[in-house]
KOLPA-97146 format. One line per field, with one value per residue (C-alpha): residue in three letters; x negated, y negated, z negated. Coordinates in Angstrom, 2 decimals. Each point is the difference from the previous one (the first is absolute). Example, Ala and Ser with C-alpha at 12.3 -4.5 7.8 and 13.67 -1.06 7.14 Angstrom:
// KOLPA-97146
resn [ALA SER];
x [-12.30 -1.37];
y [4.50 -3.44];
z [-7.80 0.66];
***
This chain:
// KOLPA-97146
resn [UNK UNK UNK UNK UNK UNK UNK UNK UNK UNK UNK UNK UNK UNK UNK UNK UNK UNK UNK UNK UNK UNK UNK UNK UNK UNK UNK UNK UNK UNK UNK UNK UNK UNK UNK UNK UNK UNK UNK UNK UNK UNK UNK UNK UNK UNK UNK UNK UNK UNK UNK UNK UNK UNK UNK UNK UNK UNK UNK UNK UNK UNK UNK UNK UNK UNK UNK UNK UNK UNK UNK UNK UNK UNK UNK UNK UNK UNK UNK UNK UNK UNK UNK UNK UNK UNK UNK UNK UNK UNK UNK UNK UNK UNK UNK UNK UNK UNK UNK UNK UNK UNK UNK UNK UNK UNK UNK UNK UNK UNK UNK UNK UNK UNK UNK UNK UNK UNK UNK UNK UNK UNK UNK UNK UNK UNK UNK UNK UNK UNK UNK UNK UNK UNK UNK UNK UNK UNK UNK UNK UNK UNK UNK UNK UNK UNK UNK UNK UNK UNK UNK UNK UNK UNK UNK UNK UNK UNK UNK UNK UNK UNK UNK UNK UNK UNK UNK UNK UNK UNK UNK UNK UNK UNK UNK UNK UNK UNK UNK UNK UNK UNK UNK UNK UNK UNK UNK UNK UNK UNK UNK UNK UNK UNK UNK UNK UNK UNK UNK UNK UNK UNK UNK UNK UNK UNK UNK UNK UNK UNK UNK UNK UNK UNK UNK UNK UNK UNK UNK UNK UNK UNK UNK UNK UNK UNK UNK UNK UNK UNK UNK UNK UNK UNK UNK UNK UNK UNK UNK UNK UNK UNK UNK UNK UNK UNK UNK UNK UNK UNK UNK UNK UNK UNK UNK UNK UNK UNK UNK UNK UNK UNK UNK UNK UNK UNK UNK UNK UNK UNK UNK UNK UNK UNK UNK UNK UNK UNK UNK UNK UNK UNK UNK UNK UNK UNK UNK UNK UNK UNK UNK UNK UNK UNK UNK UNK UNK UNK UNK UNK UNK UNK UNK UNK UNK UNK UNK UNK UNK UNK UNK UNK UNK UNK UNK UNK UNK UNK UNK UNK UNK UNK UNK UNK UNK UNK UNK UNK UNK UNK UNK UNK UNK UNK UNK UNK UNK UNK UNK UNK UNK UNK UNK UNK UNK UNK UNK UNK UNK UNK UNK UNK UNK UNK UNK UNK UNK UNK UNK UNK UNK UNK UNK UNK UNK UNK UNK UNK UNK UNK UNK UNK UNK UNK UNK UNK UNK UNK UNK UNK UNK UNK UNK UNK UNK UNK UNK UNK UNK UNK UNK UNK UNK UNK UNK UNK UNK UNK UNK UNK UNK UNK UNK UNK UNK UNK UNK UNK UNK UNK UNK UNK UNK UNK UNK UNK UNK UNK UNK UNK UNK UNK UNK UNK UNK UNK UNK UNK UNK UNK UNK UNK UNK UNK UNK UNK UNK UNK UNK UNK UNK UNK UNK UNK UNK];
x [0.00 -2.95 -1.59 3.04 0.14 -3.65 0.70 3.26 -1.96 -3.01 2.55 1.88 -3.66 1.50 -2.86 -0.12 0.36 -2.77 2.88 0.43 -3.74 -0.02 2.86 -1.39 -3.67 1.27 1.11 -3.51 -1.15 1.10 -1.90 -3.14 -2.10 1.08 0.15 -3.87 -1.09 -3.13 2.26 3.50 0.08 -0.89 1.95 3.10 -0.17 -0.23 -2.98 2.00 -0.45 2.09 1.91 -1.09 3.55 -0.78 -3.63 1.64 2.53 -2.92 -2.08 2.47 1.95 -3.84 -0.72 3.08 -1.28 -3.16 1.30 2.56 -2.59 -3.60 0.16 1.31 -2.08 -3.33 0.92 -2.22 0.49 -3.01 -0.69 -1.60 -2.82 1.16 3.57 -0.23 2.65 1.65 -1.47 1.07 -1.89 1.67 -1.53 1.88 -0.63 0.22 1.23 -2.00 -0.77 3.01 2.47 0.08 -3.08 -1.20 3.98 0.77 -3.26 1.23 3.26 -1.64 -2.25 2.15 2.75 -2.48 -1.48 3.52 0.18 -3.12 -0.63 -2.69 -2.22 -2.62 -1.05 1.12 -3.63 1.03 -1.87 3.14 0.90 3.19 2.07 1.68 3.80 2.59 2.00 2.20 1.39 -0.81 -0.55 -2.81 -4.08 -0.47 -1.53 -1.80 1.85 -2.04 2.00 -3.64 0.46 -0.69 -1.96 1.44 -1.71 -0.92 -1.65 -4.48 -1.16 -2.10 -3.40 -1.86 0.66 -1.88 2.83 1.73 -1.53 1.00 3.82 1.40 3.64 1.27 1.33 -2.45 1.18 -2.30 1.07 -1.46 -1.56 -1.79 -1.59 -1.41 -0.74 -0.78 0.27 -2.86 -3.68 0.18 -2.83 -0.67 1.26 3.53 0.38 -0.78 3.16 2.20 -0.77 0.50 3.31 1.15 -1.42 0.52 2.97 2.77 -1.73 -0.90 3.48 0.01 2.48 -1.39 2.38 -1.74 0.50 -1.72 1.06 -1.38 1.39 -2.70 -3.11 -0.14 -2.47 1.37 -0.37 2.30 2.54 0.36 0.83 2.58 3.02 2.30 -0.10 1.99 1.00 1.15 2.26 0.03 1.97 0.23 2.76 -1.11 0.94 1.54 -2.18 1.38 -2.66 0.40 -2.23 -0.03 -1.76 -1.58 -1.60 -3.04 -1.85 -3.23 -3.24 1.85 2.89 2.57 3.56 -1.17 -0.45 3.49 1.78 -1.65 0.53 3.65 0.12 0.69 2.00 -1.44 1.72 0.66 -0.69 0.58 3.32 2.30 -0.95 -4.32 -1.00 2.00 -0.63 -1.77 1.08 -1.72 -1.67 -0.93 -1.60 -2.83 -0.91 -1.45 -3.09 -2.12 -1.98 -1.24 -2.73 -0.78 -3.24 -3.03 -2.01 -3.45 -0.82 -1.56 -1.84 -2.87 -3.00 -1.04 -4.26 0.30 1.32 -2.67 -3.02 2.71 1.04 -3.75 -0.50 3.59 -1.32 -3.45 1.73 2.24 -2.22 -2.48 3.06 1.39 -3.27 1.91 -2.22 -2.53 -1.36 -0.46 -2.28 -1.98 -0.81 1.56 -1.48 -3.48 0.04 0.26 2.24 2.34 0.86 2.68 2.45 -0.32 0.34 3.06 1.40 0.03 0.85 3.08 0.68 -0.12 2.44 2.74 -0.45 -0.05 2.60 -1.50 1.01 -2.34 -0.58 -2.91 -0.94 0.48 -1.73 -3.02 -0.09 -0.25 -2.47 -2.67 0.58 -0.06 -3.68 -0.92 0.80 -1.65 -3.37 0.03 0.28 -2.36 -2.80 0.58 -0.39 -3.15 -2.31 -0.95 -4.06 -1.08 -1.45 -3.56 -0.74 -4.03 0.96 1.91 1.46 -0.49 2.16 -1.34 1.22 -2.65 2.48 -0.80 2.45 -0.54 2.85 0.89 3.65 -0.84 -1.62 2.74 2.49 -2.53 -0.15 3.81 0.46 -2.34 2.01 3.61 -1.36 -1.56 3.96 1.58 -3.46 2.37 1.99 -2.17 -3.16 -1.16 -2.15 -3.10 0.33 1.01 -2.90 -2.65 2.24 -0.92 -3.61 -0.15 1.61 -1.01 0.36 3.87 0.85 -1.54 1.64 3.75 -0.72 -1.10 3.73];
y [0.00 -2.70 1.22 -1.00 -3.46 -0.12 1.07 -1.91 -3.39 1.01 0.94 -3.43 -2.08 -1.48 -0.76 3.11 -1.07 0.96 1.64 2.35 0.76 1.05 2.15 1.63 0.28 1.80 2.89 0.83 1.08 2.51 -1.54 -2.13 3.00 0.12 -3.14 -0.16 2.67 -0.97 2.32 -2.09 -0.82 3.90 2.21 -0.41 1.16 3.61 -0.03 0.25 -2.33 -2.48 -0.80 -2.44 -2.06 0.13 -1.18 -3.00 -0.91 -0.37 -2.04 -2.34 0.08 -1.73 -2.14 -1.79 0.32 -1.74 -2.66 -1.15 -0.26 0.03 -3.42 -1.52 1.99 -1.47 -3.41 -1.89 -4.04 -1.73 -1.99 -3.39 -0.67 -1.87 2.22 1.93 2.68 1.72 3.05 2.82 2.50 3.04 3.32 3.19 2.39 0.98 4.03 2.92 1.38 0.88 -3.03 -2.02 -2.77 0.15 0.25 -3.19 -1.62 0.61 -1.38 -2.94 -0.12 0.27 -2.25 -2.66 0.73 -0.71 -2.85 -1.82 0.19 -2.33 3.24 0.37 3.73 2.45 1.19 3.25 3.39 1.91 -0.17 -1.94 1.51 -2.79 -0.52 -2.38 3.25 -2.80 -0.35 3.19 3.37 1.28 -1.08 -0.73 2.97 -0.16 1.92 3.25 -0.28 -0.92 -3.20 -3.08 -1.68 -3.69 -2.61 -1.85 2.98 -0.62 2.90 -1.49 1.36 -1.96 -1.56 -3.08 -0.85 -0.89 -2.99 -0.76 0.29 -2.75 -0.49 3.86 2.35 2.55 3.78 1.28 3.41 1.03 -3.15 1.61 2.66 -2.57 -2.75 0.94 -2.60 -1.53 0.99 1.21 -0.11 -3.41 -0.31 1.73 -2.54 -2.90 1.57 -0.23 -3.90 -0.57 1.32 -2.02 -2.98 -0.35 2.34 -2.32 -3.30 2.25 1.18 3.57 2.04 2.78 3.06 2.81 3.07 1.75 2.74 -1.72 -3.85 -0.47 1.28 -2.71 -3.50 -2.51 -2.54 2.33 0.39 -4.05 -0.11 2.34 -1.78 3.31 3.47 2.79 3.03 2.93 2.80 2.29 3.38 2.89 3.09 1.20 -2.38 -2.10 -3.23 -2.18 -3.05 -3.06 -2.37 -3.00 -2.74 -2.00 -3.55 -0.40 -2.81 1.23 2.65 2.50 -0.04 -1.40 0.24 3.09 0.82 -1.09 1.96 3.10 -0.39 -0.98 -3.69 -1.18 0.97 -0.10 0.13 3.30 0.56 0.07 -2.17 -1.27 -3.18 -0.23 2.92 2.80 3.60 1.82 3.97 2.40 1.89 -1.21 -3.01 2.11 0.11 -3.44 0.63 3.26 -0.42 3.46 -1.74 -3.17 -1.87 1.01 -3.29 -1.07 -3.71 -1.18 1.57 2.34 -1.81 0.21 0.87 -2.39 -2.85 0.97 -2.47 -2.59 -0.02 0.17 -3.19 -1.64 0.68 -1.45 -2.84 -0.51 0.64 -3.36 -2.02 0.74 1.35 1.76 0.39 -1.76 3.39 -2.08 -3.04 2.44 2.91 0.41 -3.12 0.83 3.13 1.98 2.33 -0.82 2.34 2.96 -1.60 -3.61 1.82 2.04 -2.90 -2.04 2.82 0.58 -3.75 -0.05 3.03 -1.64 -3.96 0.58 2.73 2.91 2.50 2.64 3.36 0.49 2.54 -2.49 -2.43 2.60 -0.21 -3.85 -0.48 2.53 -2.04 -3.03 1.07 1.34 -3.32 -2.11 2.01 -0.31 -4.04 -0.08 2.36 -2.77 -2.99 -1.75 0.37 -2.70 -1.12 0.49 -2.41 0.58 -0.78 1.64 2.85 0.77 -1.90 0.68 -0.93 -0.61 3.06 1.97 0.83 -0.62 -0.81 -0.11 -2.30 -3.64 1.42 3.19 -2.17 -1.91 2.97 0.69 -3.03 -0.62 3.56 -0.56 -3.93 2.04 2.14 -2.79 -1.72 3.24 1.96 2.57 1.49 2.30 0.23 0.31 -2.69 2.22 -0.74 -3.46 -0.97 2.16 -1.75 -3.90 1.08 0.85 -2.92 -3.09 -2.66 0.94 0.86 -3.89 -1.70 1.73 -1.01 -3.74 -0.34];
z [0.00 -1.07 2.96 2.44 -1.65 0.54 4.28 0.38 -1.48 2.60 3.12 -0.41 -0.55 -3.45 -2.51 -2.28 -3.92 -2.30 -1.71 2.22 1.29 -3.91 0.65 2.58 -1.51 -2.99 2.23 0.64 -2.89 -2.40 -3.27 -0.98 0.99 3.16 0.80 -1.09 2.58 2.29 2.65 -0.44 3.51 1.31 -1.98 -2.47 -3.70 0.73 2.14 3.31 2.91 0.40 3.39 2.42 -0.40 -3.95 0.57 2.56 -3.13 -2.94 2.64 0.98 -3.81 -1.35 2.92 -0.82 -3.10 0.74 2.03 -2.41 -2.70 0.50 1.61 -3.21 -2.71 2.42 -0.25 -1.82 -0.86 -0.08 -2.98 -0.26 -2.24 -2.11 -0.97 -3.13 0.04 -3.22 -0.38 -2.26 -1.88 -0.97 -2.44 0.33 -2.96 -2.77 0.44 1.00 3.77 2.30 -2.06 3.50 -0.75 3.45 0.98 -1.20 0.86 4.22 -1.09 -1.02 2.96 2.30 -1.33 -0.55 3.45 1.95 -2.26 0.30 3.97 -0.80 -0.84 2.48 -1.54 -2.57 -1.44 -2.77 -0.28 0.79 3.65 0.75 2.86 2.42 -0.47 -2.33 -2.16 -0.79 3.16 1.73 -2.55 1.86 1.11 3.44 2.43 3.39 2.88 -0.77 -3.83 -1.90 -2.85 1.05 -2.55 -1.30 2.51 -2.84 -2.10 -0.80 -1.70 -2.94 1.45 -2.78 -3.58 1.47 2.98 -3.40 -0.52 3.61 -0.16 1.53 0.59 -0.62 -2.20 -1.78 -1.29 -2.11 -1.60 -2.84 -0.80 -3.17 1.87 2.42 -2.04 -3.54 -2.76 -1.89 -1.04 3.74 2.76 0.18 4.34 -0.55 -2.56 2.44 1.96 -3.10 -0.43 3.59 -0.03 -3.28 1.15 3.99 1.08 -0.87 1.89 2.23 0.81 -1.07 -1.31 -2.43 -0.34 -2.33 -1.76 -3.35 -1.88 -2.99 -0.20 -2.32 2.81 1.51 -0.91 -1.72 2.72 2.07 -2.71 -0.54 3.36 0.67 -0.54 0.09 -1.10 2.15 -1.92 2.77 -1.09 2.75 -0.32 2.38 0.74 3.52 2.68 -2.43 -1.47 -2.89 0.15 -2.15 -1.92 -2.40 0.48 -2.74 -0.24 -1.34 -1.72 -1.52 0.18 -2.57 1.84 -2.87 1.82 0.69 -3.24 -1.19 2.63 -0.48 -4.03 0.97 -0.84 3.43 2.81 3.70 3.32 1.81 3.81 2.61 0.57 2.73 -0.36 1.59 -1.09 1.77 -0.20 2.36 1.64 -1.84 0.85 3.17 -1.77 -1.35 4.05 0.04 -1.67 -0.97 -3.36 0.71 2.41 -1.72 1.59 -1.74 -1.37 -0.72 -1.15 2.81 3.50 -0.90 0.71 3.19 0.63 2.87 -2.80 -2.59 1.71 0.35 -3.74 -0.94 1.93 -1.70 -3.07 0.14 2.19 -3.93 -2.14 1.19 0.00 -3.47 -1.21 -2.19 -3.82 1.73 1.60 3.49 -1.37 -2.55 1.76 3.64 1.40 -1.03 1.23 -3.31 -0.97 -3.55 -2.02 0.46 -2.29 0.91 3.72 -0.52 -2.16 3.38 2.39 -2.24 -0.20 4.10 0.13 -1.91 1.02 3.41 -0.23 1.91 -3.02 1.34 -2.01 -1.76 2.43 2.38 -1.01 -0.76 3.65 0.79 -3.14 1.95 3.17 -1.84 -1.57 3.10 2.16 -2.41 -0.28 4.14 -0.68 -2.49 1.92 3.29 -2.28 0.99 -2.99 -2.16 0.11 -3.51 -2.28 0.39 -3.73 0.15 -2.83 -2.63 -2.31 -3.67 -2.86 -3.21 -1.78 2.50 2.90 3.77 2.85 3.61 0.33 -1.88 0.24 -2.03 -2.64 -0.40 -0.46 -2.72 -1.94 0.75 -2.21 -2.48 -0.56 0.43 -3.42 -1.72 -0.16 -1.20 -1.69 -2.20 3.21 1.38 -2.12 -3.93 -1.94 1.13 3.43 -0.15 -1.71 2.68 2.91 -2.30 -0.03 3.84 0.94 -2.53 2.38 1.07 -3.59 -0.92 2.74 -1.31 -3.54 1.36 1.75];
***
């Protein structure tokens, strides 16, 4: 019968309502499972192949599909510079695995997304699958019956695109498991301050989910400004999916709190009015947390990169001359010490925000020692003071140099300010008698 409908709308060339491509779509599958299959298109549900005039009808049912809505879900309205948007951030949690976190977390991605057609890309670590569920109960398929993902879906490749959100809406499931709060390695918690700080000027929505409200950093939690509690219940085909949705003004959550002790009330969705229900379970078709998108901070390091971050870093550290290594050792030549060294390497890393691994940056120090020992063996050499012979101090010593003298005296002078330090009264009084003249000339000032 929908299937007549569906021919009599096509045989008098009358635009075919979404309504009834829905109709029609249903009658293709027998259940989520089937309508999952890789071989949807080939064979029906018990492995037999389908007709030709059955593989004509699913071809023609979703590129009516398409063409109705893949048009509007691409749209994107380009923002001035200037135009801060409202922005939303939303935490579902709060109950253990299979409650419907992630469920509600599409909802909200999706809603927002047909909202906001100022979204130029959807960046989450769960693929999004292309379609609006609340206009049409199923995602979008090419004309061999594969998912079309949402034209506005950006796998999150790296933590560091982050900080690079610019007018869009970010899904990050299981927040806690991909950013850890505090006392964390010190570049995933350069992510966590980028979000709190620059998302909202930045125009980005933040949806989230945890199964611990609690997991995720503080600077997170003050910004979420609700909490989404799913209750999702299954008996076979048959899905019962609601949440409540709670405000939130605070790190520890305190409305939160109140509800969940049962001193507040909170509002129950979905509702008739913005935020209708979507057909289970079809909905669970727009996105597969099965396959979420494996992340790393940032790009490995490339061996091509390494001279090039070698030569950054020497190119920062005689600007800032960060501890002074640059002016004390690096421009003479010398070499500092290991910790003043690491010290600057680590200050580089962070400043300049290139958040490499310590592996990583294993790599660019030898290539940074290695460079700089090339410069250092093409520097034209110096003529030396011809100063005869050596020099002698008058505690017996001889230099060949007037500059290793004066590292000399300049010790024996550092002790004679601070004598109990380093040494007893025994060898204070054998350093006076080697040195009379320096020791008369400190008690003189």
């Amino acid at each position: 019968m929908k299937r007549s409908f569906f021919l009599l709308y096509r045989e008098r060339e009358i635009q075919i309502p979404l309504s009834v491509l829905a109709d029609v779509e249903r009658s293709f599958y027998q259940d989520l499972a089937d309508a999952s299959r890789p071989d949807v298109l080939e064979n029906d549900a018990d492995g037999n192949p389908r007709h030709e005039g059955d593989r004509w009808l699913m071809r023609e049912v979703w590129r009516l599909a398409r063409e109705n809505i893949l048009s509007i879900i691409s749209e994107v309205e380009p923002t001035p510079p200037h135009v801060i948007h409202d922005t939303e951030w939303i935490l579902s949690g709060g109950k253990a695995t299979g409650s419907g976190k992630t469920t509600v977390c599409v909802y909200y991605v999706l809603w927002f997304s047909q909202r906001n057609p100022w979204y130029k890309k959807i960046i989450s670590t769960v693929p999004i699958r292309a379609g609006n569920p609340f206009a049409y109960p199923f995602p979008l398929r090419d004309d061999d019956g594969k998912f079309l993902l949402h034209p506005k879906y950006w796998p999150l490749g790296t933590l560091r695109e982050l900080a690079d959100a610019r007018n869009s809406l970010v899904f990050t499931d299981e927040i806690d498991n991909l950013l850890p709060g505090r006392n964390f390695e010190d570049r995933r918690q350069w992510v966590i301050v980028q979000i709190a700080k620059n998302f909202r000027k930045n125009n980005v929505t933040h949806v989230s989910s945890t199964q611990y409200i609690m997991s995720p950093d503080p600077l997170l939690r003050q910004n979420y400004q609700l909490i989404a509690v799913p209750d999702l219940a299954k008996e076979g085909e048959d899905v019962r999916f609601t949440w409540v949705l709670i405000p939130n003004t605070g790190p520890d959550y305190p409305e939160y709190a109140a509800w969940k002790s049962g001193f507040r009330k909170a509002a129950e969705f979905p509702t008739d009015d913005g935020f209708p229900a979507p057909e289970f379970p079809w909905f669970f078709l727009f996105f597969d947390s099965a396959h979420k998108v494996p992340i790393m901070f940032q790009a490995p390091l490339d061996p091509a990169k390494v001279g090039l971050e070698a030569a950054d870093m020497k190119a920062w550290l005689q600007k800032s001359d960060s501890g002074g290594i640059w002016t004390k050792w690096l421009s003479k030549g010398e070499s500092p010490s290991s910790g003043d060294f690491n010290s600057a390497v680590r200050a580089w890393n962070i400043e300049a925000e290139k958040m490499w691994s310590g592996d990583e940056l294993l790599l660019i120090v030898q290539e940074f020692k290695r460079l700089f020992a090339v410069e250092e063996a093409q520097r034209p050499v110096e003529p030396m003071e011809n100063i005869g012979h050596a020099i002698a101090c008058e505690c017996g010593r001889k230099f060949l140099s007037r500059k290793m003298l004066e590292v000399h005296v300049s010790s024996v002078q550092n002790y004679m300010s601070n004598p109990d330090s380093h040494h007893t009264a025994k060898k204070f009084e054998a350093l006076k008698a080697q040195h009379p003249s320096l020791f008369k000339e400190a008690e003189a000032r």
